[in-house]
BAGU-552356 format. One record per residue (C-alpha): residue number from 1; z, y, x; residue in three letters. Coordinates in nm, 4 decimals, padded with zeros to 6 digits. Layout:
N
  num         Z         Y         X  residu
  NUM         Z         Y         X     ALA
...
# end
This chain:
191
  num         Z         Y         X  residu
    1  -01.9030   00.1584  -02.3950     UNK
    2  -01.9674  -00.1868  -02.3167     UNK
    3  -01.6720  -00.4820  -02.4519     UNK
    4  -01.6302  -00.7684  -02.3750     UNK
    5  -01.4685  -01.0634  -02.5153     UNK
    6  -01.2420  -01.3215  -02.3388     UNK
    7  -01.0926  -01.6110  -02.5538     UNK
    8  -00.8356  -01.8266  -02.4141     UNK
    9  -00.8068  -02.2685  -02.4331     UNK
   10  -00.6103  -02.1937  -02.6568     UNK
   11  -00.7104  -02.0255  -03.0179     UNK
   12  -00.3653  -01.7807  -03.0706     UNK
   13  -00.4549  -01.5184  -02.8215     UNK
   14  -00.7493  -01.3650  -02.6911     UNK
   15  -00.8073  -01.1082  -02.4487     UNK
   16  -01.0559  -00.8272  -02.5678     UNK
   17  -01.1402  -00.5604  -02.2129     UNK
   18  -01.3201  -00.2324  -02.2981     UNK
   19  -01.4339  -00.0559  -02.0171     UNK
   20  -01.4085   00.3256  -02.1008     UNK
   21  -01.7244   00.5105  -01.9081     UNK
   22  -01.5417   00.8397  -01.9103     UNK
   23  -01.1903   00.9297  -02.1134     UNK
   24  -01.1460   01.1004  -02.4124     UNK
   25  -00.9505   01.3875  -02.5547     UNK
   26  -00.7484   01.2850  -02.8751     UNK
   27  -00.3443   01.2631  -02.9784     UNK
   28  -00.1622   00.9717  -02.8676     UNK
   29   00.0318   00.8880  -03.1914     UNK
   30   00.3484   00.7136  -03.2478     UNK
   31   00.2788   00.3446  -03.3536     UNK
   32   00.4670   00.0126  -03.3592     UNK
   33   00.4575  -00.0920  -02.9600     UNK
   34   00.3846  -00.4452  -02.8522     UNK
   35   00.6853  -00.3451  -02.5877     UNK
   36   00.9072  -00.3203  -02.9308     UNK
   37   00.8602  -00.7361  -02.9128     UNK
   38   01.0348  -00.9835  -02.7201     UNK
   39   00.7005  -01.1647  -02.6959     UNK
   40   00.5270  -00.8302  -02.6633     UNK
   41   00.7534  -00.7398  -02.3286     UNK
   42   00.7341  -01.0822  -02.1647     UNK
   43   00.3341  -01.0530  -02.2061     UNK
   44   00.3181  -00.6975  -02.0894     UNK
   45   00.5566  -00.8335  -01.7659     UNK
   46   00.3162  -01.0943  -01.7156     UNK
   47   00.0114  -00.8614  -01.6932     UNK
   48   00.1972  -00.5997  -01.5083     UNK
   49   00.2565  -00.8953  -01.2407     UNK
   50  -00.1087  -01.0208  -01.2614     UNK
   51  -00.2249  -00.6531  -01.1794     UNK
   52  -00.0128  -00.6437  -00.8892     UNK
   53  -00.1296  -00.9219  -00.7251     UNK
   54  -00.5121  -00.9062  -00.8111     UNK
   55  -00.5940  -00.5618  -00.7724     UNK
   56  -00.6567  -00.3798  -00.4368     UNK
   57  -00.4860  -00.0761  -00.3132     UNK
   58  -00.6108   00.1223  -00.0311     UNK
   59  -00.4520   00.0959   00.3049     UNK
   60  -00.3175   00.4804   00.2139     UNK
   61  -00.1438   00.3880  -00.0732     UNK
   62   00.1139   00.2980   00.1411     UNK
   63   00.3649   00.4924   00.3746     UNK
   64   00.4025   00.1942   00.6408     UNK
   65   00.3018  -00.1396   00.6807     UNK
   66   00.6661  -00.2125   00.6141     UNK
   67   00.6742  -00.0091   00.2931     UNK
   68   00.7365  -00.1712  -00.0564     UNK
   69   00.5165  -00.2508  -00.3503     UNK
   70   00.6445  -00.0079  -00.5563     UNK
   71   00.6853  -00.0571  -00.9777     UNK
   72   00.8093   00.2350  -01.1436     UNK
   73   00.8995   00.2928  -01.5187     UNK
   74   00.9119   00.6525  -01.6600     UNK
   75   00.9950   00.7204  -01.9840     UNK
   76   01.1935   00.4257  -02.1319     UNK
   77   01.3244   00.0985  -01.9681     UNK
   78   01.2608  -00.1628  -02.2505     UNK
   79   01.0939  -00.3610  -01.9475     UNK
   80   01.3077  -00.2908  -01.6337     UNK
   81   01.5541  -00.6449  -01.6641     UNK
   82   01.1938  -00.7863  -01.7528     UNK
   83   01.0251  -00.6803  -01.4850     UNK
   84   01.3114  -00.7323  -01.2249     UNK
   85   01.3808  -01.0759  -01.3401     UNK
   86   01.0089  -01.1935  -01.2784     UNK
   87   00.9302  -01.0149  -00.9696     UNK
   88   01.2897  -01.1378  -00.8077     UNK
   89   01.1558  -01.2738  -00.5237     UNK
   90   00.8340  -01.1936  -00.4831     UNK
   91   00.6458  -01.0175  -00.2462     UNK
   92   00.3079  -00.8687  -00.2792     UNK
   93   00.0582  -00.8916   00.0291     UNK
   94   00.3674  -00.9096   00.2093     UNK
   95   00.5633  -00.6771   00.1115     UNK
   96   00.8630  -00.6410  -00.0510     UNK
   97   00.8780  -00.5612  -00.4686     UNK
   98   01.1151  -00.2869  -00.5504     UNK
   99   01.1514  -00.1266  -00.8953     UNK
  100   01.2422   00.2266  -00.9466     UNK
  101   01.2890   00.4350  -01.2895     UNK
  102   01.1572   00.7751  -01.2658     UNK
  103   01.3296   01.0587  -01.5069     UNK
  104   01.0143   01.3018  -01.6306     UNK
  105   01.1587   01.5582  -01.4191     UNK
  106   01.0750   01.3493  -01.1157     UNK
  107   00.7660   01.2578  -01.2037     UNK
  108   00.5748   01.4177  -00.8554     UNK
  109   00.7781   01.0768  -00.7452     UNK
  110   00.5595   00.8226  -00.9231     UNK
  111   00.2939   00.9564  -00.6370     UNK
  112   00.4867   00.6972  -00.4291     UNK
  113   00.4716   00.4016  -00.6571     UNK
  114   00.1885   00.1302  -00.6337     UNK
  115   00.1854   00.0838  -01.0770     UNK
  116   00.3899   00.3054  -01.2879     UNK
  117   00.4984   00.1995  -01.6390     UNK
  118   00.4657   00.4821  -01.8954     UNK
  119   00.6937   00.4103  -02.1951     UNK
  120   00.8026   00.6077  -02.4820     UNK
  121   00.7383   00.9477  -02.4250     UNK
  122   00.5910   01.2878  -02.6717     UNK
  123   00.2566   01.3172  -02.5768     UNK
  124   00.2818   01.6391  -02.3120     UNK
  125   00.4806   01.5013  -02.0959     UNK
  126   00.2673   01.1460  -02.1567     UNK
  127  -00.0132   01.3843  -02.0367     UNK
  128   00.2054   01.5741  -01.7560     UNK
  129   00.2339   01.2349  -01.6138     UNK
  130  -00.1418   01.1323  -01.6434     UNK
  131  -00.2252   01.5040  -01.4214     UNK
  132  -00.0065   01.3987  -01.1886     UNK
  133  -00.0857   01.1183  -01.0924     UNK
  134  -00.4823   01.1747  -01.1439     UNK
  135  -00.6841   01.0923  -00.7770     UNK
  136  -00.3501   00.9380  -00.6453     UNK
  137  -00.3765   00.5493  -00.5348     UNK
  138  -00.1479   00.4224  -00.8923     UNK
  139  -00.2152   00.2500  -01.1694     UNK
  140  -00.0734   00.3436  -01.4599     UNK
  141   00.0043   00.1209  -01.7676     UNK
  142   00.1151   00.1612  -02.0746     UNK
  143   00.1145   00.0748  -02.4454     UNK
  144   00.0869   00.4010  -02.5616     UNK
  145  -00.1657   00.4378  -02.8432     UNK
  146  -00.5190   00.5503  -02.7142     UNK
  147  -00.3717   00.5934  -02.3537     UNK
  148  -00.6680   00.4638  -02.2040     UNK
  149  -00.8819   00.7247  -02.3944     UNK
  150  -00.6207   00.9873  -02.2777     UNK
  151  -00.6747   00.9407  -01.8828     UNK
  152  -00.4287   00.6478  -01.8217     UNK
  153  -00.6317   00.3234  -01.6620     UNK
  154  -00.4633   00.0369  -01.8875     UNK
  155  -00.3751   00.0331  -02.2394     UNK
  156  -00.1734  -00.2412  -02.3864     UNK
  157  -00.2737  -00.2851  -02.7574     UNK
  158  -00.1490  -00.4953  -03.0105     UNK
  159  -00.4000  -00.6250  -03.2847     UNK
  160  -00.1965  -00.8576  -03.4691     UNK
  161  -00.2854  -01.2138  -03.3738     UNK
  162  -00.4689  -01.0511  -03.0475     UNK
  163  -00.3885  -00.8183  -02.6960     UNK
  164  -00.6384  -00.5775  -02.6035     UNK
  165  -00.6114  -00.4511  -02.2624     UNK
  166  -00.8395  -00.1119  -02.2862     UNK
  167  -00.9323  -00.0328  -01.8929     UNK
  168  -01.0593   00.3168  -01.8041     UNK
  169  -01.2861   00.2665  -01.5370     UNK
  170  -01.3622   00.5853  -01.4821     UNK
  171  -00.9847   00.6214  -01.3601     UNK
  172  -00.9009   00.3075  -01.1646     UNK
  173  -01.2331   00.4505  -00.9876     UNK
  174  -01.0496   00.7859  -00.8816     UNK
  175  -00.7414   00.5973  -00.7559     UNK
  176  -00.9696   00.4009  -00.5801     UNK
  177  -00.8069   00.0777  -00.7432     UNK
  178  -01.0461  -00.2611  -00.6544     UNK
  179  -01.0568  -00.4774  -00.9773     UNK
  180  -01.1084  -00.8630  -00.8921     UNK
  181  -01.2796  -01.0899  -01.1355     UNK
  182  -00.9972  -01.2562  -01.1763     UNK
  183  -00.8559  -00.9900  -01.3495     UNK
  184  -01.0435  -01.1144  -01.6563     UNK
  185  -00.9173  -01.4786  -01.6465     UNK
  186  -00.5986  -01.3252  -01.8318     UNK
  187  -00.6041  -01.4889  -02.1725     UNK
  188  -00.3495  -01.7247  -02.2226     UNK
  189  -00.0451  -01.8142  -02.4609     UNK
  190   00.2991  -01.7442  -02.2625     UNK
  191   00.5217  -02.0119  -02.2147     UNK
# end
């Protein structure tokens, strides 16, 4: 496993990206969230919005060309008014943003969706979710503890003074997800 580190202009956050070769099997444990934080939601959002616009989804990741980029939370909406407020407005390669929350039950739904959001959840249906969504063209984020090493493709992690983003290659490669390098020009203190 190869990490690299990424330090921001300025010295209060940094921006530490593992790329996992293959996942892992372990427990995803209950832990303090950085989405627990104000500060910790509003830098999740601002990821979650620098994902959308910098990585590439194929052309059948879509239903239409008139179809929306799709943002779906399952499992807890501690960033819905976050996420609505900042993408208000905003349009990604042209098309329209729209935000959906997806109940568990539903969650053959999140198929449709472009990123999907996985919040608090017990770890089955955390790895329900992962299964079904595995080889389908969405990227799936969360701040679950060792999510990344459980088959999602970005973990949010909160190291005090630091955010980690942990990126399982291995699975943005089966959803055929195109990172840019700008995806690692993330480190910087929110305003």
């Amino acid at each position: 496993m190869k990490i690299y580190n990424f330090r921001s202009f300025r010295p209060i956050f940094s921006l530490t990206v593992a790329l996992l070769a293959a996942p892992l099997s372990g427990p995803v444990q209950a832990a303090v969230q950085l989405s627990d934080t104000p500060l910790g939601r509003k830098v999740m959002v601002e990821y979650i919005v620098h994902f959308a616009y910098h990585l590439q989804w194929p052309v059948n990741a879509f239903k239409n060309s008139n179809a929306p980029f799709k943002v779906c939370l399952m499992g807890g909406d501690s960033l819905g008014d976050p996420l609505a407020k900042r993408f208000k407005n905003h349009r990604i390669d042209g098309r329209d943003v729209k935000l959906e929350t997806i109940d568990a039950k539903e969650m053959l739904r999140a198929r449709k969706c472009q990123i999907v959001v996985l919040g608090t959840m017990d770890r089955d249906t955390l790895l329900k979710a992962l299964v079904a969504l595995e080889f389908f063209p969405v990227l799936t984020v969360s701040d679950a503890e060792r999510f990344a090493a459980t088959g999602g493709m970005i973990e949010f992690a909160d190291s005090g003074r630091e955010v980690a983003l942990r990126m399982n290659k291995t699975m943005l490669e089966k959803a055929e997800l195109k990172m840019g390098s700008s995806l690692f020009r993330l480190g910087r203190e929110p305003e």
